[in-house]
Every structure is written in structure tokens, then in C-alpha cells.
N, CA, C and O atoms as a GROMACS GRO file, in nm:
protein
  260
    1UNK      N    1   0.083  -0.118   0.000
    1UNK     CA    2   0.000   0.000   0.000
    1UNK      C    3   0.088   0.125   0.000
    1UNK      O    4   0.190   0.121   0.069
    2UNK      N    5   0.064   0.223  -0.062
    2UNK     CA    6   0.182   0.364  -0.075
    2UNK      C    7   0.115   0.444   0.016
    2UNK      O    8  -0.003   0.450   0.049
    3UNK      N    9   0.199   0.494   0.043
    3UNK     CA   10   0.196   0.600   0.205
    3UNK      C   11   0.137   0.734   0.090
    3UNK      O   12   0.183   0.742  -0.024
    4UNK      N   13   0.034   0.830   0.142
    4UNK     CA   14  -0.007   0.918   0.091
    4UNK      C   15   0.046   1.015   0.164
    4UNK      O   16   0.046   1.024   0.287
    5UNK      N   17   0.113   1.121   0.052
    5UNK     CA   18   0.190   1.248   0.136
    5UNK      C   19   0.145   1.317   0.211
    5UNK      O   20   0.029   1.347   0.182
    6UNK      N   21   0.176   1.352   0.284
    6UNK     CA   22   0.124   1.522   0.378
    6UNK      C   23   0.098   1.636   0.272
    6UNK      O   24   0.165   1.658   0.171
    7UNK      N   25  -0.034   1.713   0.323
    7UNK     CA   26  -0.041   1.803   0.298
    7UNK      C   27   0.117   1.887   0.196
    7UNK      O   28   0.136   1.908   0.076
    8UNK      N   29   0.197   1.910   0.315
    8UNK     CA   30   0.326   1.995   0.318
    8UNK      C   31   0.415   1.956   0.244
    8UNK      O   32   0.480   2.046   0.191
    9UNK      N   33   0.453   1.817   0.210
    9UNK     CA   34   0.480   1.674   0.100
    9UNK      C   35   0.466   1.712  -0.038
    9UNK      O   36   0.562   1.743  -0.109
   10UNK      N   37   0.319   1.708  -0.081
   10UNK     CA   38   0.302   1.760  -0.184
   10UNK      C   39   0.289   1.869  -0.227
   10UNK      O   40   0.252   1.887  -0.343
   11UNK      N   41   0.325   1.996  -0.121
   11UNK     CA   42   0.287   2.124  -0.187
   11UNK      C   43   0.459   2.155  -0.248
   11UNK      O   44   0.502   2.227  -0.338
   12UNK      N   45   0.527   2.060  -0.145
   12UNK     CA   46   0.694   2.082  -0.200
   12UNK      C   47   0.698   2.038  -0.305
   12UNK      O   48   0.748   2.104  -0.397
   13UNK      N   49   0.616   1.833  -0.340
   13UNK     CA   50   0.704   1.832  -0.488
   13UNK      C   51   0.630   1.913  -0.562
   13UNK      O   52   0.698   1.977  -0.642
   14UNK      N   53   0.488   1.938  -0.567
   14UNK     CA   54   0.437   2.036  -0.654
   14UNK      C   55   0.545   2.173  -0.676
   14UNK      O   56   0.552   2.226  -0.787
   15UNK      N   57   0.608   2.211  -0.589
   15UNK     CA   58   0.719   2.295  -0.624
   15UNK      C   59   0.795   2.303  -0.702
   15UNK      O   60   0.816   2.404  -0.769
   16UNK      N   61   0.863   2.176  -0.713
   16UNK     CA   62   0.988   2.128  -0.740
   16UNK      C   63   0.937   2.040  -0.897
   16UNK      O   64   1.030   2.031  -0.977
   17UNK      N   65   0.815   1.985  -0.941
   17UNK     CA   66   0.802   2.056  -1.063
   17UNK      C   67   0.752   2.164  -1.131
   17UNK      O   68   0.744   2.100  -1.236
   18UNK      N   69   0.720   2.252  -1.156
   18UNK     CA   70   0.692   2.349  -1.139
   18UNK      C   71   0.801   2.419  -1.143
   18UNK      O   72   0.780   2.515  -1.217
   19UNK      N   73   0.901   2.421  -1.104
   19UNK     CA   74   1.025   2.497  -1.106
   19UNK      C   75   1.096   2.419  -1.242
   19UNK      O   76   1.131   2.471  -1.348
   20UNK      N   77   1.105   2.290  -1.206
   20UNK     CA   78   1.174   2.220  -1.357
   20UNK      C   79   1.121   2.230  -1.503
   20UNK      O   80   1.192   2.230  -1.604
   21UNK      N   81   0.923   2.243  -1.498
   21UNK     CA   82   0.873   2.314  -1.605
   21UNK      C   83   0.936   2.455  -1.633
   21UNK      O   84   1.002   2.492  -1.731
   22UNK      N   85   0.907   2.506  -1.546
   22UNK     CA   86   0.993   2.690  -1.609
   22UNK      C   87   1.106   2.698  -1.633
   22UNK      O   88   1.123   2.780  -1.723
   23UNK      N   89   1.238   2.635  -1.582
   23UNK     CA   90   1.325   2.601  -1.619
   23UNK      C   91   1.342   2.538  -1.731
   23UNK      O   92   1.448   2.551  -1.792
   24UNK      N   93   1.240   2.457  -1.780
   24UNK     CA   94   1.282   2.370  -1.947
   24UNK      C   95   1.354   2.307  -1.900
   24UNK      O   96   1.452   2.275  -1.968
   25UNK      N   97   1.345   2.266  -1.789
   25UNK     CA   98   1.461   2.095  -1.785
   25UNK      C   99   1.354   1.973  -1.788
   25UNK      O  100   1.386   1.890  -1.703
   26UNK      N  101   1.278   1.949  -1.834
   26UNK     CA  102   1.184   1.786  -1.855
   26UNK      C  103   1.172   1.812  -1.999
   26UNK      O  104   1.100   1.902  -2.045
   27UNK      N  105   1.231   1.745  -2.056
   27UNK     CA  106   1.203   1.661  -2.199
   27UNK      C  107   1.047   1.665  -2.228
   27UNK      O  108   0.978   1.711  -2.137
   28UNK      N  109   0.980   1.621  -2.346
   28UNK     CA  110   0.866   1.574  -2.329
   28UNK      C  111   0.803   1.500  -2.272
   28UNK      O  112   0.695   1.534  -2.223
   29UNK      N  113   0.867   1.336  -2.259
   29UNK     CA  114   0.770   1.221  -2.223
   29UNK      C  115   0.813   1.246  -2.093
   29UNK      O  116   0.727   1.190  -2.026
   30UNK      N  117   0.933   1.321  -1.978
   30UNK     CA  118   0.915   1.330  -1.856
   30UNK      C  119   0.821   1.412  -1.820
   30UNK      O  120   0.744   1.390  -1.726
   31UNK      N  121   0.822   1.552  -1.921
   31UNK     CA  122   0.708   1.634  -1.882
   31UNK      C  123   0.503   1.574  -1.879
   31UNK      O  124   0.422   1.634  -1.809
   32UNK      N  125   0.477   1.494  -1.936
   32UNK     CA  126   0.380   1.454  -1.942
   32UNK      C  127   0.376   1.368  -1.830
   32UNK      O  128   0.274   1.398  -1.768
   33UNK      N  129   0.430   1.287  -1.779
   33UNK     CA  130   0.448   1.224  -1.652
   33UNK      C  131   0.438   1.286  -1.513
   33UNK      O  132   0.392   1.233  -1.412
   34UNK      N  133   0.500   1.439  -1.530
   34UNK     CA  134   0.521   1.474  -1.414
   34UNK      C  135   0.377   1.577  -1.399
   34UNK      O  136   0.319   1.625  -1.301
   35UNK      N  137   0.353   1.583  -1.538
   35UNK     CA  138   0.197   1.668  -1.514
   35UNK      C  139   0.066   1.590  -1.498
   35UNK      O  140  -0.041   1.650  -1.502
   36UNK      N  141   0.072   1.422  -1.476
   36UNK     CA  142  -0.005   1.352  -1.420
   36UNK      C  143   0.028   1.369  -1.300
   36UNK      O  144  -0.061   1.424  -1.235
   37UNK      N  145   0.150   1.336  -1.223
   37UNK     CA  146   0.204   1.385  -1.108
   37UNK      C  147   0.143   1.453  -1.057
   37UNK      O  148   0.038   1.422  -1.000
   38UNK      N  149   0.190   1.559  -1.065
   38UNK     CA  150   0.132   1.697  -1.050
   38UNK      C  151  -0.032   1.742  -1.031
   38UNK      O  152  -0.064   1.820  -0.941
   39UNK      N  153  -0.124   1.687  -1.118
   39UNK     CA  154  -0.299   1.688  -1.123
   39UNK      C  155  -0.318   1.595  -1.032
   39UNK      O  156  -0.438   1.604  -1.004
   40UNK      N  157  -0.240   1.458  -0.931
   40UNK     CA  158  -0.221   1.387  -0.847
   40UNK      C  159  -0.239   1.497  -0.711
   40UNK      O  160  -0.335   1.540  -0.648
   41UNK      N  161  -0.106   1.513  -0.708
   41UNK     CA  162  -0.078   1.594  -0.579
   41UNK      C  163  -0.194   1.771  -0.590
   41UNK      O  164  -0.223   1.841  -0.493
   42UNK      N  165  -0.224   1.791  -0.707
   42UNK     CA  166  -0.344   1.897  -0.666
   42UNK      C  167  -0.480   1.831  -0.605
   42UNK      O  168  -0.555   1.880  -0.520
   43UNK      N  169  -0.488   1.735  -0.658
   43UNK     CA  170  -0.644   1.623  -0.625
   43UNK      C  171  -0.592   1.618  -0.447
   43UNK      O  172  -0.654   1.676  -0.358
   44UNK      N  173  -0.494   1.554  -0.432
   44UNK     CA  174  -0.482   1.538  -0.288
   44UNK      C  175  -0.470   1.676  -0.172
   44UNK      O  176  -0.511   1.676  -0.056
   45UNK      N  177  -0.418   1.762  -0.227
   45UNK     CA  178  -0.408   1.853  -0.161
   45UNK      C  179  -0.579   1.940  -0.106
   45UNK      O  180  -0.599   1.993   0.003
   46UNK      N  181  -0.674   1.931  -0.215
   46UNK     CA  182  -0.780   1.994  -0.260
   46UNK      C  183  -0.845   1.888  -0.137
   46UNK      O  184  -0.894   1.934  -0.034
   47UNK      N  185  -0.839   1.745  -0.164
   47UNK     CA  186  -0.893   1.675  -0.109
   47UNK      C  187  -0.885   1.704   0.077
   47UNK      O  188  -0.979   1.712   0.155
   48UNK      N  189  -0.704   1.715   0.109
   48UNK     CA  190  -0.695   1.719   0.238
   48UNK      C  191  -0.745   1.883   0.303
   48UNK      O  192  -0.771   1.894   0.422
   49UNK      N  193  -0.752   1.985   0.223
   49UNK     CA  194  -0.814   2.132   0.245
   49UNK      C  195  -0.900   2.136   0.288
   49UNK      O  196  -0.931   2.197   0.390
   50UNK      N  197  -1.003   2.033   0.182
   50UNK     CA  198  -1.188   2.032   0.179
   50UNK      C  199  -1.207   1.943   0.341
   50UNK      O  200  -1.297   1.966   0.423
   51UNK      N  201  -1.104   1.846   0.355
   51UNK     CA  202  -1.152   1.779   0.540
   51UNK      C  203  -1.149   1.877   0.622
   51UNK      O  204  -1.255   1.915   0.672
   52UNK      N  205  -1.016   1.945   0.657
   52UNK     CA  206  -0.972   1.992   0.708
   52UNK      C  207  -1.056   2.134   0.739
   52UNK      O  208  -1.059   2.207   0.838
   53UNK      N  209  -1.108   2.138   0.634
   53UNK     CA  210  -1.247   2.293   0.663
   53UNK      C  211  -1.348   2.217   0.699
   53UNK      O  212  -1.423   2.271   0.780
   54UNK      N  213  -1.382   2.091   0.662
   54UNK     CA  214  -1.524   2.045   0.715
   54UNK      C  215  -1.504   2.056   0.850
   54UNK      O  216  -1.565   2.145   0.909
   55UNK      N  217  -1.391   1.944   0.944
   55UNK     CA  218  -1.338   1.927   1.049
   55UNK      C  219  -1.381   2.096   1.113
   55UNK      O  220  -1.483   2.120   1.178
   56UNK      N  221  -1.298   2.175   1.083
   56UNK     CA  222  -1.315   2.324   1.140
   56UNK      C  223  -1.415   2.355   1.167
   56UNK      O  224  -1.439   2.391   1.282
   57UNK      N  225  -1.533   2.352   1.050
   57UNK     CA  226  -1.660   2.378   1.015
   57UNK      C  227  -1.730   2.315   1.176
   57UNK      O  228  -1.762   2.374   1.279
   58UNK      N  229  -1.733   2.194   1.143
   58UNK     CA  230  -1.821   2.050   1.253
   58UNK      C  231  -1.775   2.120   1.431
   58UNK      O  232  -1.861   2.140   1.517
   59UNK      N  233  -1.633   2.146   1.452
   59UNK     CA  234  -1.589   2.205   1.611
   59UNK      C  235  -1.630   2.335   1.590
   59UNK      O  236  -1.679   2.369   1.698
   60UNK      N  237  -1.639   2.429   1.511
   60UNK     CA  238  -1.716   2.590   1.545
   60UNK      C  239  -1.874   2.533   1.577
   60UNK      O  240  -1.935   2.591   1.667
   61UNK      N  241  -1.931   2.439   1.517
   61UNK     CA  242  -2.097   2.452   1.495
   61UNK      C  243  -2.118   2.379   1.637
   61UNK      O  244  -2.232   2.405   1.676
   62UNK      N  245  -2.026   2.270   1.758
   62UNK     CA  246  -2.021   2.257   1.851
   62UNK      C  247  -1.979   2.340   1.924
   62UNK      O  248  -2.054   2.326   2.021
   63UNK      N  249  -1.887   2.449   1.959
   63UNK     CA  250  -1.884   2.538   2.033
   63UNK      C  251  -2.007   2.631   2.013
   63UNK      O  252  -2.054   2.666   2.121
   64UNK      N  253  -2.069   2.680   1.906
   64UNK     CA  254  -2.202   2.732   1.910
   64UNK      C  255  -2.319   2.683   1.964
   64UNK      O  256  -2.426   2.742   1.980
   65UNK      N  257  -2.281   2.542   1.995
   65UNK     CA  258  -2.431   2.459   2.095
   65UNK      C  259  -2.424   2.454   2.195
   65UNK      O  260  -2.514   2.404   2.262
   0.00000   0.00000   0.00000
């Protein structure tokens, strides 16, 4: 089973391509790889945001009761 990154995990490698796109250092067939990558680690990130506000959301609406 693969360990799913942290939040903080993927906002780095999202960095780190992202920097190698603007740079012009990925070839083509690496660049297409790393921009599946990449739509990966945005899905997860989006994913761990959207808990993480529900979570927030659910403890404010209990301190209001």
C-alpha cells in the first residue's frame, strides 16, 4: 500500500516541478508524466483542504451549541 503524502509533501514536490517546467529541464515524455504527477498531488491537496475545513466547520458549529 503507498503512504499518501502530507499536505506539506506535496505542496513541496508540486514545487519542485513546477520549477523544472519553467526552467525547461523535462524533456517531453518526462514532462507529461510529471503533469499527471502533479494533477495527483493537486487532487490530494484539494482533497486534504476540503476535510480539514469540514473538520473546522463541525468544532465551530459545537462550540455554538
Amino acid at each position: 500500500m503507498e503512504k499518501k503524502e502530507t499536505y506539506n509533501e506535496a505542496v513541496e514536490k508540486l514545487r519542485a516541478i513546477i520549477e523544472n517546467i519553467e526552467r525547461e529541464e523535462l524533456d517531453v515524455d518526462v514532462l507529461s508524466e510529471k503533469t499527471r504527477e502533479a494533477a495527483r498531488l493537486i487532487k490530494l491537496c484539494k482533497e486534504k483542504l476540503f476535510k480539514a475545513d469540514e473538520e473546522v466547520r463541525k468544532i465551530l458549529e459545537e462550540l455554538d451549541s
